[in-house]
C-alpha positions as CSV (number, residue, x, y, z in Angstrom):
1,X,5.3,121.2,118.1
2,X,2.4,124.0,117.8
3,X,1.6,125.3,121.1
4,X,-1.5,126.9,120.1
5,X,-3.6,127.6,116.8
6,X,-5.0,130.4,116.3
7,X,-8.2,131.3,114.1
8,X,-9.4,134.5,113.0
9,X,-9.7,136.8,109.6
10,X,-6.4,138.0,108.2
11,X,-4.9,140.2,108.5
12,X,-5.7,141.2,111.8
13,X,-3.2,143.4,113.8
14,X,-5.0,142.1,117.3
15,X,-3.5,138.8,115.8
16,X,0.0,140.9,116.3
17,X,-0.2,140.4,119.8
18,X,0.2,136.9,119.8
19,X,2.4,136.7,116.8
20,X,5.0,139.1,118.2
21,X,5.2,137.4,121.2
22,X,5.6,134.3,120.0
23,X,8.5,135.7,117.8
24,X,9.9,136.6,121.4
25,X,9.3,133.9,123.7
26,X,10.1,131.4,121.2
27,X,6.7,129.9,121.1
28,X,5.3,128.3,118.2
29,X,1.6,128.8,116.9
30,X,-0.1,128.2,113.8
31,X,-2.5,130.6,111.9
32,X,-5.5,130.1,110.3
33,X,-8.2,132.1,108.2
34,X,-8.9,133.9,105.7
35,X,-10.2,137.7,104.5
36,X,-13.0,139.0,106.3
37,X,-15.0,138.3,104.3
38,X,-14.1,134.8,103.2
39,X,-14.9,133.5,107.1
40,X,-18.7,133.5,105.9
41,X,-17.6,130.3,103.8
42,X,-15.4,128.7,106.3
43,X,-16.2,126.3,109.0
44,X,-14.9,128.1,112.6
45,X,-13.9,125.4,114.4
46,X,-10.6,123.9,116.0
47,X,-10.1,122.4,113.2
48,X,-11.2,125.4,111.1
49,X,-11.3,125.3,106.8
50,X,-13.2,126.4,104.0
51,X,-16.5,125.2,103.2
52,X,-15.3,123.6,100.4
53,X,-13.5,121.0,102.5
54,X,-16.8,120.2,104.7
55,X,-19.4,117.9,104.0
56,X,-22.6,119.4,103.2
57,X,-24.7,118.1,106.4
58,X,-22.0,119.2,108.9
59,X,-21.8,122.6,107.3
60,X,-26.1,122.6,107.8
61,X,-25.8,121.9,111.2
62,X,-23.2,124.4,112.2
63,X,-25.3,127.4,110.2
64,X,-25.8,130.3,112.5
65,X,-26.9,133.5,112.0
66,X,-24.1,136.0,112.5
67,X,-24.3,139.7,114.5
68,X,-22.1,142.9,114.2
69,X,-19.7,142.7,111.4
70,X,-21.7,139.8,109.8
71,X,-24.9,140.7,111.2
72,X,-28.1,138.7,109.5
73,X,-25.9,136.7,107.3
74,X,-24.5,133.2,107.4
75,X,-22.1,131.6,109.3
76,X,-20.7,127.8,110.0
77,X,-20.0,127.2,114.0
78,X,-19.7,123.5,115.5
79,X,-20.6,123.2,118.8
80,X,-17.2,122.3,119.7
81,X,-16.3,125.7,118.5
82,X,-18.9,127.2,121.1
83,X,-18.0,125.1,123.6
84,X,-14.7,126.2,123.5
85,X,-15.4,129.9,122.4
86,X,-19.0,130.7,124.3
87,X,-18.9,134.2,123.0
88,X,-18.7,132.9,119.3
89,X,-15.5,135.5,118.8
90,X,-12.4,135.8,116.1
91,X,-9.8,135.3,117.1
92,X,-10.4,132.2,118.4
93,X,-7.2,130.3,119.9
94,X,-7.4,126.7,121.1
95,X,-4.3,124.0,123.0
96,X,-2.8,121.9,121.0
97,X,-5.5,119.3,121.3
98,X,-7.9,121.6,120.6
99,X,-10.2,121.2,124.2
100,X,-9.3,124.6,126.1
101,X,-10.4,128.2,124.2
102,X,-8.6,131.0,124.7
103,X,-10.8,134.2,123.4
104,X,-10.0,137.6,123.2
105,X,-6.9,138.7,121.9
106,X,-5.3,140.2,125.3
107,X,-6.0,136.6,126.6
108,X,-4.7,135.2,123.5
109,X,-0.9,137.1,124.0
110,X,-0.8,136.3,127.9
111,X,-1.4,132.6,126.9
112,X,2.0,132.7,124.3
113,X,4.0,135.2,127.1
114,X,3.0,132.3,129.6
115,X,4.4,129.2,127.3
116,X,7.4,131.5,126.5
117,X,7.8,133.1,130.2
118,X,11.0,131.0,130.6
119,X,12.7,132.3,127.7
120,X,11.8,136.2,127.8
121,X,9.6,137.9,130.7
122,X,6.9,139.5,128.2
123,X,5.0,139.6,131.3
124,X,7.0,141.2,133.7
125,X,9.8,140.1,136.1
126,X,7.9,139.9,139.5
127,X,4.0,140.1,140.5
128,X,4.2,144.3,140.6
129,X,5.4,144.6,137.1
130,X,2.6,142.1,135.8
131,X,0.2,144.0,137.8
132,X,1.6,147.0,136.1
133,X,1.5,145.3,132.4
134,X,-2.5,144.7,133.4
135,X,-3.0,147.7,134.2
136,X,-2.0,148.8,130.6
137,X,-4.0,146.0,128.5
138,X,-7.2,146.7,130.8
139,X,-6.9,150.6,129.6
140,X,-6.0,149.5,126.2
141,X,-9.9,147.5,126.0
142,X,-11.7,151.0,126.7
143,X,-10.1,151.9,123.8
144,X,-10.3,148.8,121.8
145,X,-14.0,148.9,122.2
146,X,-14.7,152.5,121.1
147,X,-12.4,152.5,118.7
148,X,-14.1,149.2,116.9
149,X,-17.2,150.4,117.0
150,X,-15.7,153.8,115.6
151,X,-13.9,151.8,112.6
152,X,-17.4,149.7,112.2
153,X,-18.9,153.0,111.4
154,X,-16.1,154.4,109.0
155,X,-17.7,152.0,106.9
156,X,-21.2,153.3,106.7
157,X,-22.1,156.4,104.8
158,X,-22.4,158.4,107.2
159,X,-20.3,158.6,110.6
160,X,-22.9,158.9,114.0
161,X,-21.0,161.7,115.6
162,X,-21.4,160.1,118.9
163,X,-19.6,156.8,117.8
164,X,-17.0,159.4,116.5
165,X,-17.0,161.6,119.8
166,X,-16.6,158.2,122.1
167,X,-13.5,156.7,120.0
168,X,-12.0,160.6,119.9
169,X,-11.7,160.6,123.9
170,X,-10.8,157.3,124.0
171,X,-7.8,157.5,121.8
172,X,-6.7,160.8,123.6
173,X,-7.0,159.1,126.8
174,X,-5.1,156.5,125.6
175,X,-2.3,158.0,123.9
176,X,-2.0,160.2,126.4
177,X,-1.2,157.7,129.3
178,X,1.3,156.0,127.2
179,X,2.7,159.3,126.6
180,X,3.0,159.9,130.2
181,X,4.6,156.6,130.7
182,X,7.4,157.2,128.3
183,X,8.2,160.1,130.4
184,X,11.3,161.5,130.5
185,X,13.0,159.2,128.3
186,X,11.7,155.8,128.9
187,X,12.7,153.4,125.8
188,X,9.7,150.5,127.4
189,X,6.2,151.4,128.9
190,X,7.4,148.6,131.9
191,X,10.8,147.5,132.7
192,X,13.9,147.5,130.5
193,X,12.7,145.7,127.7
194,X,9.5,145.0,125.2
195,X,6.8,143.4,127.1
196,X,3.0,142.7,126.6
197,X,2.5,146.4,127.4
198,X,4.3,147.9,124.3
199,X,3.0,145.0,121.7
200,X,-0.3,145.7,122.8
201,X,0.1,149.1,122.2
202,X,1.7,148.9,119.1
203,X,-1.6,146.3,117.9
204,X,-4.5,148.5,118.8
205,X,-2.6,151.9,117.2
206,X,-1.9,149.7,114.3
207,X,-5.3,148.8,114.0
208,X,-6.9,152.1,114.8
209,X,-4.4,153.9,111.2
210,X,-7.4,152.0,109.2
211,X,-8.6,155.5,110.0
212,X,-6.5,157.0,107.3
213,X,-8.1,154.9,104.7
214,X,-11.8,156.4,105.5
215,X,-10.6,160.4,104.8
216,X,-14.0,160.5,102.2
217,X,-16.3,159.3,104.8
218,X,-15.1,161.7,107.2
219,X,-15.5,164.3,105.0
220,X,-18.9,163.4,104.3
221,X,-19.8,163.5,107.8
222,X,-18.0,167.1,108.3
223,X,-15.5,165.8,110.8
224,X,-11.8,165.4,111.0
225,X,-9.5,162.8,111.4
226,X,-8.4,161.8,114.8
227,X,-5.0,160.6,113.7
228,X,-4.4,163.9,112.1
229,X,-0.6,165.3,112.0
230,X,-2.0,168.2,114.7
231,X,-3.0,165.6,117.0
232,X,-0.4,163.0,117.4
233,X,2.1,165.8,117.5
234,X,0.7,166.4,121.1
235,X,2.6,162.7,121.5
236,X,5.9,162.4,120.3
237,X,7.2,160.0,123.2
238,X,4.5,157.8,122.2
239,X,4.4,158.2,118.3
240,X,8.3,157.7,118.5
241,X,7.7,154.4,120.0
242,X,5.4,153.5,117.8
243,X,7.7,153.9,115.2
244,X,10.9,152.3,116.9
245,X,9.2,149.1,117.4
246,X,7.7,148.7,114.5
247,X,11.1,148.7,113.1
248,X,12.0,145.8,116.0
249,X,13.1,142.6,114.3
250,X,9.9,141.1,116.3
251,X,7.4,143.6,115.5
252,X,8.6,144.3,111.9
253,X,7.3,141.6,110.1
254,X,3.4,142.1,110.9
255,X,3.6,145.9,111.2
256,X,5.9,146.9,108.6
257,X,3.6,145.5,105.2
258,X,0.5,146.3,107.1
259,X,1.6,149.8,107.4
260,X,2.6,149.9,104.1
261,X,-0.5,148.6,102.5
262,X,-2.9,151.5,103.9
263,X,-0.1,154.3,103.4
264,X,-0.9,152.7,99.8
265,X,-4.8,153.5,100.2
266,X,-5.6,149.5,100.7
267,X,-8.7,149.5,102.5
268,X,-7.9,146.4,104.8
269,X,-11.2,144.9,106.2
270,X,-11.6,143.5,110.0
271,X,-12.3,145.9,112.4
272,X,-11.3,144.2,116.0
273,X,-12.0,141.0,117.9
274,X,-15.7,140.7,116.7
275,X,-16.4,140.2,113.1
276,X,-19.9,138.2,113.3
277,X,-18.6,137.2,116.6
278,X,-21.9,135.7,118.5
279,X,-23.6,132.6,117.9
C-alpha cells in the first residue's frame, strides 16, 4: 500500500530525498507530475492530473495566479490543495488518504525515515544523533535558499552579482562543514551508515551541478563558476562522497541519469522547492 504520494515537477533532485529513503527504509510512495513546465496545465491537488482530465469549471475555480518560477502566469490549486499545503509549494506530499500535507522536502524525507525507522535508522539511532542529523538539514536550507534563488537567476540574461555573491558563500560554507565532518576518514556525516544527513547532502549538490549547464550566462555576466575544478578541489572528503554514494545501489538510480543528462549539456528545468509555489 502507498504510504505517501508525492507531487511536484520532475525531475527534481529535492524529490531524491524522499525517493532514496524510501529505497532504504522500505517505504513505498508514489510520484506524480510532470516537466516544469507542464505543472501550469495540471491540477495540483491530492489527487493531482493534467488539465486535460479536469472538468472545465473545477479547473476555473482552482485558477491562481502563480509567483517566482511561474510568476504572473496561470496555475490550477483546489482548496483542498491549500488546505493541506498553505504555502502553495512543489513538492507537495500528502497520507494516504490524502487529509495531512507534508511540505518542504526536508519534511518530506523525515516523514518516509519515520514510516521506515523500524527497518533502517535514516534518522539516527538515539535522540543525540537525530539532533545531530538536524543540525545538518537546518545548515543545508541556508544553502538551499541561496542557491535557488542563484539557479533562478542562471536563467535570466544577466546574473545580479549579489544573488551570485550570496549562493558563492553559501556553497563554501556548506561544503566546507561537510568537509570538516568527513574528517579524518569518516565514510557517513553521522553514524556508521547513510542517513538523512548524507542523502540530503547528496540532493542539494545534485541540484546545485545545474550550474554547469549555465557556463554562457556566466560568461556574460564576467563571473566564474562556483563548481569550478579549483574550487571543489579545496574538498575532496566531501566531493569523494559525493561520488561514492551516488554509486550506492539506493542513491544510484535518481543520481546517476540525472548526472548524466547535464554532463550531456541537458538544461534540466526546476530550480528547488518553489516553482510558482504561492497561491
Amino acid at each position: 500500500m502507498t504510504q505517501l504520494r508525492i507531487f511536484s515537477y520532475l525531475p527534481n533532485p529535492r524529490i531524491w530525498k524522499a525517493t532514496i529513503a524510501a529505497r532504504l527504509c522500505g517505504v513505498e510512495i508514489e510520484l506524480r507530475g510532470s516537466a516544469p513546465q507542464e505543472l501550469q496545465n495540471w491540477l495540483w491537488d491530492f489527487d493531482a492530473r493534467p488539465l486535460s482530465e479536469v472538468e472545465p469549471q473545477a479547473a476555473e475555480k482552482a485558477e491562481r495566479i502563480g509567483r517566482v518560477g511561474f510568476k504572473g502566469g496561470r496555475l490550477f490549486k483546489t482548496d483542498a490543495f491549500l488546505q493541506a499545503h498553505p504555502f502553495g509549494t512543489v513538492p507537495a506530499a500528502f497520507s494516504p488518504d490524502g487529509r495531512i500535507g507534508i511540505f518542504e522536502s526536508n519534511s518530506i524525507m523525515r516523514a518516509v525515515a519515520r514510516l521506515g525507522h523500524e527497518r533502517f535508522a535514516l534518522y539516527g539511532r538515539d535522540p543525540y544523533e537525530a539532533s545531530r542529523i538536524d543540525g545538518f538539514l537546518d545548515t543545508s536550507l541556508v544553502f538551499a535558499r541561496d542557491a535557488q534563488i542563484y539557479l533562478f537567476a542562471l536563467r535570466e540574461s544577466a546574473i545580479p552579482p549579489d544573488s551570485y555573491a550570496r549562493a558563492k558563500e553559501a556553497f563554501a560554507t556548506y561544503i566546507a562543514g561537510i568537509e570538516q565532518a568527513l574528517q579524518p576518514d569518516r565514510m557517513f556525516l553521522v553514524g556508521d551508515d547513510v542517513t538523512l544527513a548524507d542523502i540530503c547532502f547528496v540532493a542539494e549538490l545534485g541540484l546545485f551541478s545545474n550550474e554547469r549547464t549555465r557556463h554562457q550566462a556566466l560568461e556574460k555576466s564576467g563571473l566564474e563558476p562556483i563548481l569550478s575544478d579549483a574550487q571543489l578541489a579545496q574538498f575532496p572528503r566531501a566531493m569523494a562522497h559525493f561520488t561514492r554514494l551516488a554509486d550506492h545501489p539506493a542513491f544510484a538510480p535518481d543520481v546517476r541519469p540525472y548526472l548524466a543528462k547535464l554532463s550531456s549539456g541537458s538544461k534540466i528545468g526546476g530550480a528547488g522547492d518553489d516553482p510558482g509555489s504561492h497561491p
